[in-house]
C-alpha positions in Angstrom: 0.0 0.0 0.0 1.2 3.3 -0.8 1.7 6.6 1.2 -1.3 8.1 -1.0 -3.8 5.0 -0.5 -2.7 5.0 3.1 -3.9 8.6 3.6 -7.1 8.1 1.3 -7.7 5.0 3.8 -7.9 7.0 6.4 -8.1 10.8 5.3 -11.0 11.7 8.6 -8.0 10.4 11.1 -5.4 12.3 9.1 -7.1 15.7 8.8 -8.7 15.6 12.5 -5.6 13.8 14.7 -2.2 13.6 12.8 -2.5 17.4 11.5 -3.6 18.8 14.5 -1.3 17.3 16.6 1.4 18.7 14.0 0.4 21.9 14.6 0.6 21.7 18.5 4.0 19.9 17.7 5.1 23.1 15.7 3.6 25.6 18.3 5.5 23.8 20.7 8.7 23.7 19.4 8.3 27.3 18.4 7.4 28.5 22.0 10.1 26.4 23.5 12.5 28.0 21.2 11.4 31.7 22.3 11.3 31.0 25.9 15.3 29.3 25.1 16.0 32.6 23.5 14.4 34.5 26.5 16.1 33.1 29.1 19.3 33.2 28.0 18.7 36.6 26.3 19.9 35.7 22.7 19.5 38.8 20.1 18.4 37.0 17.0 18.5 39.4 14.5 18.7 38.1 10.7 16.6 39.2 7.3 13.4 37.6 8.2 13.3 37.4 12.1 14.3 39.9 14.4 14.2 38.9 18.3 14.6 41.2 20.8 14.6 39.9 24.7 12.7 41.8 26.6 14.7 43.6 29.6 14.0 42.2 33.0 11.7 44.4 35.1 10.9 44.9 38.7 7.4 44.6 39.6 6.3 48.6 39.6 5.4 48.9 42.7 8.9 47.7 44.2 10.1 50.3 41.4 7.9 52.8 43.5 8.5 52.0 47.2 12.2 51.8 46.5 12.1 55.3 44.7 10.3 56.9 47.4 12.9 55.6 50.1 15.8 57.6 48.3 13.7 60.6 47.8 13.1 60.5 51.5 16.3 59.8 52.5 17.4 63.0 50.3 15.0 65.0 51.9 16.0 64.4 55.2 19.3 64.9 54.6 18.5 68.2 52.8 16.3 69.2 56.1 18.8 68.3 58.2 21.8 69.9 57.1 19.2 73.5 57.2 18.0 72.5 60.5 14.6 73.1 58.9 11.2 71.4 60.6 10.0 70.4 57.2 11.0 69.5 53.5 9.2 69.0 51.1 8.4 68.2 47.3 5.7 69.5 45.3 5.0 68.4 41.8 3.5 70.4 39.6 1.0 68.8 37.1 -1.8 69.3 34.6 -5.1 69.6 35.6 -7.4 69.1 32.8 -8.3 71.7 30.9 -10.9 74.9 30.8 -13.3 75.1 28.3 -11.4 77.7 26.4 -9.0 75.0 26.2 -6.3 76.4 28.3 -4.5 73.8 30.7 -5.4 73.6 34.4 -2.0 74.0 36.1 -2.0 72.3 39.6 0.3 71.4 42.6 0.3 68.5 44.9 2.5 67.8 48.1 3.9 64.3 47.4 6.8 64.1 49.6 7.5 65.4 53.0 9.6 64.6 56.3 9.3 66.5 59.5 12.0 67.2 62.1 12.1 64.8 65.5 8.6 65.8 67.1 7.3 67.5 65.0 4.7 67.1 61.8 4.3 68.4 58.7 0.9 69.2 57.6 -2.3 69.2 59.1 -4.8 67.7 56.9 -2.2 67.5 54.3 -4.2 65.2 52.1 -6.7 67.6 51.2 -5.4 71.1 51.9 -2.1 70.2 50.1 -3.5 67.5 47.2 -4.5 69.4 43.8 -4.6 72.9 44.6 -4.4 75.7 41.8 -1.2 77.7 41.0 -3.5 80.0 40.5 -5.0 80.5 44.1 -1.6 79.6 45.4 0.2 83.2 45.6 4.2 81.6 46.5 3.8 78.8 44.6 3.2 81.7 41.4 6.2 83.3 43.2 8.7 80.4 42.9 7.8 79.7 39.3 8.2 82.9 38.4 11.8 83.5 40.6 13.1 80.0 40.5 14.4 80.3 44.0 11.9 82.6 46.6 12.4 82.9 50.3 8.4 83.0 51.6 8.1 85.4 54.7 4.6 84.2 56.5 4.2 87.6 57.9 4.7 89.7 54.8 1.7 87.1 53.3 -1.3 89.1 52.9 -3.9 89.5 55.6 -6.7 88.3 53.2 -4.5 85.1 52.0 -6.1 82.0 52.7 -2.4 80.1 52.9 -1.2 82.9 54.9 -4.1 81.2 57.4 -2.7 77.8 56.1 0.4 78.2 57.6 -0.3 80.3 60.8 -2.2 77.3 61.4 0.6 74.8 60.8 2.9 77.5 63.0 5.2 77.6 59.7 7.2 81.2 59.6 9.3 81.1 57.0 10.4 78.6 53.9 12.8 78.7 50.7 11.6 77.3 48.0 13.7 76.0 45.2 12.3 75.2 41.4 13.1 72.1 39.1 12.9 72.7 35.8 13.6 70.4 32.7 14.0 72.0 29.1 12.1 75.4 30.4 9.3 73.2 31.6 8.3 73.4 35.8 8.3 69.9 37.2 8.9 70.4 41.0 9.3 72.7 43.7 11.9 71.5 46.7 10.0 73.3 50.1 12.1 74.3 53.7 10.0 75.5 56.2 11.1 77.1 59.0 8.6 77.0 62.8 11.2 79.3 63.9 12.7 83.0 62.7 15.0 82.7 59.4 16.6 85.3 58.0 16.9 85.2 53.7 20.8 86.3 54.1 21.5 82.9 55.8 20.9 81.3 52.6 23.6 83.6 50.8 26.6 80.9 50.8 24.7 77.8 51.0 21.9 77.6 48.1 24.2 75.2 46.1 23.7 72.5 48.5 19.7 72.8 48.0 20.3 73.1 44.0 22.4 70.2 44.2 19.9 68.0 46.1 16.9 69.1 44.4 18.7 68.2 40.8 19.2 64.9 42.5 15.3 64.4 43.6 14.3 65.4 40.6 16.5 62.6 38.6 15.5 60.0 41.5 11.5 61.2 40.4 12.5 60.3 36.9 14.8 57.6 36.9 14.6 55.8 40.1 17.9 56.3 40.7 20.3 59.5 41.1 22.9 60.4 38.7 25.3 60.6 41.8 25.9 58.8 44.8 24.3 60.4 47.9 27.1 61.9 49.9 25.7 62.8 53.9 26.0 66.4 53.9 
């Protein structure tokens, strides 16, 4: 019996077992070679396939907790070295937009760290979450300056975040803008619960433009494009 009267015999079992088991055979083999290629991260790059293996990733949320902890640990260091009761970061972010079509520029408190007994905020979640630059008169003041020295006393009587921060018995703050390519990203905050003079930032406002570059590239990257030295 020939090949051709074998399959003609039996052409129901060949076109509903032996093919598609074939198939799976193939898929197999196929997958197996891909996950070979994977895991020992072969580039397979020739004129009719082109495999790239994927980078390994962390899960995001280790990527997350892990960038946070050496944002704080900058902050911290930053506040420490000022002798401030609080630092801060602020990122600045779109809003939406109006209905003439202009963009909704906002702020939001993201990090902060307070000195030994003390807090930060009071009701920091809602007070300090999606505010408007526009109703937020030294936020507008640091974007415009780059670097501004907030005095709570020279604050308006009618401001509502002069009341903000009599509340939270802040008195003073500097207040240091990020910028990448002309375009506001965050805003590094010291506050002060006691009486700061603007002069006694004269010789020292490198070290905050150094550490606020470094945030800012922590933010982006997950990692700083220096080691962090203890100040």
């Amino acid at each position: 019996m020939s090949f051709w009267e074998f399959v003609n015999l039996h052409v129901w079992v060949v076109i509903f077992v032996a093919l598609p088991m074939i198939f799976v055979l193939l898929f197999l083999t196929l997958w197996g070679i891909v996950l070979l290629l994977k895991t020992n991260r072969v580039l397979v790059d020739t004129k009719w396939i082109q495999f790239k293996p994927e980078e390994n990733k962390k899960l995001p949320l280790l990527i997350h907790v892990m960038r946070d902890k050496l944002v704080f640990g900058q902050l911290n260091l930053l506040r420490d070295y000022f002798s401030a009761h609080v630092a801060c970061v602020i990122s600045l972010h779109n809003g939406g937009k109006f209905n003439n079509g202009l963009s909704v520029q906002k702020w939001t408190l993201t990090h902060d760290c307070a000195a030994d007994g003390h807090i930060t905020f009071y009701n920091k979640g809602l007070k300090f979450k999606d505010q408007l630059v526009s109703q937020s008169e030294w936020v507008e003041e640091v974007i415009t300056k780059d670097e501004f020295f907030l005095s709570i006393e020279n604050m308006a009587e009618s401001s509502a975040w002069r009341r903000e921060f009599v509340r939270n018995a802040i008195r003073h703050g500097f207040l240091k803008l990020v910028e990448t390519d002309e375009n506001p990203e965050i805003i590094i905050g010291l506050f002060f619960r006691h009486e700061k003079r603007e002069d006694e930032f004269t010789f020292n406002r490198h070290i905050i433009r150094e550490y606020s570059d470094r945030i800012s590239s922590i933010l982006k990257t997950g990692t700083g494009n220096q080691d962090s030295k203890e100040l």
